[in-house]
Every structure is written in structure tokens, then in C-alpha cells.
C-alpha positions in Angstrom: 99.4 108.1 76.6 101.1 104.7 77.6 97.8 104.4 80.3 95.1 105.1 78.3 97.1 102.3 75.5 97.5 99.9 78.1 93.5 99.9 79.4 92.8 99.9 76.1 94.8 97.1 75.5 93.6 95.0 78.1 89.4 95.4 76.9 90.2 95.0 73.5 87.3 92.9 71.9 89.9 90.8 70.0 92.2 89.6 73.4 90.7 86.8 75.5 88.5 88.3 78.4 90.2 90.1 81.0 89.7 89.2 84.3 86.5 91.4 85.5 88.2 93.3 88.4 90.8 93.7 85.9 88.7 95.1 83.4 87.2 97.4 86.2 90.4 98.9 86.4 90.7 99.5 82.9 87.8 101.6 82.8 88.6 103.3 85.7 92.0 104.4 83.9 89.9 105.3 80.7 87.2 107.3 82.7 90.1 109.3 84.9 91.6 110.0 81.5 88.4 111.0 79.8 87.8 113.6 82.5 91.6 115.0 82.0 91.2 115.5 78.4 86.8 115.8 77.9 86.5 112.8 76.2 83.8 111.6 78.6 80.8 110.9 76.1 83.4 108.6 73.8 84.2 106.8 76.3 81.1 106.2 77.7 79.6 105.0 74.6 82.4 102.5 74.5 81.5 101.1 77.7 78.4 100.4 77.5 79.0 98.0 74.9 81.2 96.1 78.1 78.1 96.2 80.5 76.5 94.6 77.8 79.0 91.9 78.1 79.3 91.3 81.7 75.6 91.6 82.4 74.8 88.6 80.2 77.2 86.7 81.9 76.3 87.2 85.0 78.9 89.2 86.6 77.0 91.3 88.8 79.6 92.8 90.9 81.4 94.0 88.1 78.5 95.5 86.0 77.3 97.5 89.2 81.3 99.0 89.4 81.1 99.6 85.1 77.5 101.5 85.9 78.7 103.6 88.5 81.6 104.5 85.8 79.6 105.2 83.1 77.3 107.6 85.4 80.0 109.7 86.2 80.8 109.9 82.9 77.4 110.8 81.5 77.5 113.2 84.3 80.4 115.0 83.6 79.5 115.0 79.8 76.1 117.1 81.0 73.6 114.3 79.9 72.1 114.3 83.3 69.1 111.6 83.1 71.6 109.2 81.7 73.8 109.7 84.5 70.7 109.0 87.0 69.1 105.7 84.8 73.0 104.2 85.2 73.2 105.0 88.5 69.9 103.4 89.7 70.6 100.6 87.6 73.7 100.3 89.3 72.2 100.4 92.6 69.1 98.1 91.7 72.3 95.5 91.0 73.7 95.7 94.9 73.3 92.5 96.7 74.1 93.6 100.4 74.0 97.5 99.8 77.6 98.2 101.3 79.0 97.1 97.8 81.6 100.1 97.2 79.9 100.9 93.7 76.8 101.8 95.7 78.6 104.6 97.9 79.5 106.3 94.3 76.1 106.0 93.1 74.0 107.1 95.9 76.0 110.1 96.0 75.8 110.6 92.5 72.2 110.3 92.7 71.9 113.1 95.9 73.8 115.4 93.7 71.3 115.3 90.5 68.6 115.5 93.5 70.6 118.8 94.4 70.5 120.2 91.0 66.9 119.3 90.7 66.3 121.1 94.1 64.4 118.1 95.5 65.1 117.9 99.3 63.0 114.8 99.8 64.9 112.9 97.2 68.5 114.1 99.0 67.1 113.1 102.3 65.7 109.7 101.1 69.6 109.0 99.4 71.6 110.1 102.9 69.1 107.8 104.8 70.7 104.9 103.4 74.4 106.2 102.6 76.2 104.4 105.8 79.4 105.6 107.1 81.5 107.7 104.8 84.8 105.9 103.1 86.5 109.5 103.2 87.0 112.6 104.3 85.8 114.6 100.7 82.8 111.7 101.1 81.9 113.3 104.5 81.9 117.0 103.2 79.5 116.3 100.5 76.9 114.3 102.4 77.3 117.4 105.1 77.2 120.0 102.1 73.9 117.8 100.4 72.5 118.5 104.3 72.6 121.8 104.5 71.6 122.6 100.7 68.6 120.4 102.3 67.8 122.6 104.8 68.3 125.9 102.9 65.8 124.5 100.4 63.5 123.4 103.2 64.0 126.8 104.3 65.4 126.2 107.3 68.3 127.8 109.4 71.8 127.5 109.5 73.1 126.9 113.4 76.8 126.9 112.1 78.7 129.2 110.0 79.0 127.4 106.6 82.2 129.1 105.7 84.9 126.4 107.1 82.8 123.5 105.2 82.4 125.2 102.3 86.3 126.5 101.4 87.2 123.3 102.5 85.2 121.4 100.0 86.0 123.2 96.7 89.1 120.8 96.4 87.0 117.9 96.8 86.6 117.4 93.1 83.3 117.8 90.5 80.6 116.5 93.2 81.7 118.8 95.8 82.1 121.8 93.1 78.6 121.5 91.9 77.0 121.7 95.4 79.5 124.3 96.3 78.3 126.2 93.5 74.6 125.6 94.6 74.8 126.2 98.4 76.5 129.9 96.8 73.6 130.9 94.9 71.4 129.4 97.9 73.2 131.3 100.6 73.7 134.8 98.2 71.0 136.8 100.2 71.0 135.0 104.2 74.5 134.5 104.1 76.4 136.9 101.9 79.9 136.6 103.7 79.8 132.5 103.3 78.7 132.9 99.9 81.6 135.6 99.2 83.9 133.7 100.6 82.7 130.1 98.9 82.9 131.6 95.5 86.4 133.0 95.6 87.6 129.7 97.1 85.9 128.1 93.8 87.2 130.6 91.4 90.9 130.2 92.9 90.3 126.7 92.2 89.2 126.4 89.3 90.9 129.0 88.1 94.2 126.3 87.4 92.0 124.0 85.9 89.6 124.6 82.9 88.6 121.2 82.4 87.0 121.4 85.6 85.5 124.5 84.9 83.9 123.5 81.4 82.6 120.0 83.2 80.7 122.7 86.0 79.2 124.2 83.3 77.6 121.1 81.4 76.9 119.9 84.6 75.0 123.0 85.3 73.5 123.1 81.7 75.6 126.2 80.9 77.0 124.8 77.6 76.8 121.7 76.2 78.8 118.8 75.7 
């Protein structure tokens, strides 16, 4: 309660602007929050009123961070194409392309690729992702290569057990293509696909929040 009042606090329309990296973090704070308690969509509406704001004046840096923000948030809320016009908007706004907004949003753009079943839009994204930041970064570039393969219909060389346990406490992106490369690998690879889905139950077994943001995400219910 006394985070989500401070960040509120410091972006209320009646204080004097905050700084923007300050005002960054505020969202962040709100968005991390939304996800904990499903506010997502409120949120999100609220912050677009804030790219509004620091688009007009010109901070670019700072309205490519706040649209990388808000595409999570439509993400996790289900809307799906909103998620994918802030994300490209957000990525349309990098001036050197190693901005750290544009690691967030190219992998948030791979993912809806993954859900959409387009293996030439997840191989376009990873051609210009760079060097991953971190390890759970790694894992899903390597999961969004082998979903790419399976839906090129091409072999595995590895066993994709290790990756895939691994991955299910990597948070939502991770999860979804988890959940993907399961139904992918069900009739080639029923032991990884076993194995992958009882890792993801265990896990989200302790937390229904995650489990209800899957299943928007997936279209299962809605928001």
C-alpha cells in the first residue's frame, strides 16, 4: 500500500513534473503492483494519459521505457494487439537500438509472434535482439528458437527437458511459451512435454494471479 501511494504521489497531475527517470520508476512500481493484484488494464489506461505527456515534450527516452510498460500491461490484461501497437511504437522511438526498453519490447513482440504461430516474425525479432541482459532473457530467446523450429517442423537435436523446467520460474513470458512448446511437443516429445507441464502446474500452482494472467494471455477468459 505505502508503494503503490508513493508512485502515485510522485505522477500526480497536480505536483510539479517529476523528473522523467523518476517518473519511469513510478510506473514501474504501479505496473509490478498491477500484476500482483490484476489491476493491469486501470493502470494502463492511466498511463497513457503520461505518454501523452512526455511525447509532446519531447522526451523520447522516457516515452519508449512508459511504452514498453504499458505493453506489458496490455499484455497481461489479454488485449493482445494493444500490447503489440505499444510495443512497436516503442521500438520505432529507439535511437541506437541497444536502448534497454527495446530488449523488453522485442521480446514482447517474439512472444505475440509465438502465440500467433508465425515463425518468420520470431526469427525476424531474434535477428536483431543482441546479447541477452540475463539469464531468464537467454531461456526465452532459446525457448522462442525451438518453438521456431517445431513450427517450421523441424527436429530437436537436444532434449528440451532441462530448458524447459528451468524456464517455468522465469515469469509470464517464459510461462506462455512454456505452455506453447507443451502443446507443440505433446505427440514428438511426450516425456518433455510431461515433464514441462508438471513443472508449470507446481508453479503456478502457489500463484493464481499468474495463472489467471496465462489464461487471458491465452484467450481462455477474459480480462
Amino acid at each position: 500500500a505505502r508503494a503503490r501511494q508513493a508512485a502515485q504521489e510522485a505522477i500526480a497531475p497536480a505536483r510539479p513534473p517529476a523528473r522523467p527517470d523518476r517518473e519511469v520508476e513510478a510506473w514501474r512500481i504501479l505496473a509490478a503492483i498491477a500484476a500482483a493484484d490484476g489491476s493491469e488494464t486501470d493502470i494502463a489506461d492511466a498511463l497513457e494519459a503520461a505518454i501523452v505527456r512526455l511525447r509532446r515534450v519531447g522526451e523520447r527516452a522516457a516515452t519508449g521505457q512508459l511504452l514498453a510498460i504499458l505493453g506489458r500491461l496490455r499484455r497481461d490484461a489479454g488485449d493482445l494487439r494493444a500490447a503489440e501497437q505499444a510495443w512497436r511504437e516503442a521500438l520505432a522511438l529507439a535511437a541506437t537500438g541497444r536502448e534497454p526498453f527495446t530488449r523488453e519490447t522485442r521480446l514482447g513482440l517474439a512472444v505475440i509472434a509465438a502465440l500467433d504461430a508465425d515463425e518468420r516474425r520470431i526469427r525476424a525479432l531474434a535477428g536483431g535482439r543482441g546479447e541477452a541482459a540475463t539469464d531468464a532473457e537467454d531461456r526465452a530467446w532459446r525457448l522462442l528458437d525451438l518453438l521456431a523450429r517445431v513450427l517450421q517442423g523441424g527436429t530437436l537435436d537436444d532434449d528440451p527437458t532441462p530448458l524447459l523446467v528451468a524456464a517455468v520460474a522465469d515469469g509470464t513470458d517464459a510461462q506462455v511459451l512454456v505452455e506453447l512448446l507443451i502443446e507443440a511437443l505433446s505427440v514428438h516429445h511426450p516425456d518433455a512435454a510431461m515433464a514441462a507441464r508438471h513443472a508449470l502446474d507446481t508453479r503456478l500452482s502457489g500463484d493464481p494471479r499468474a495463472r489467471e494472467r496465462l489464461a487471458r494471455i491465452r484467450g481462455r477468459i477474459r480480462s
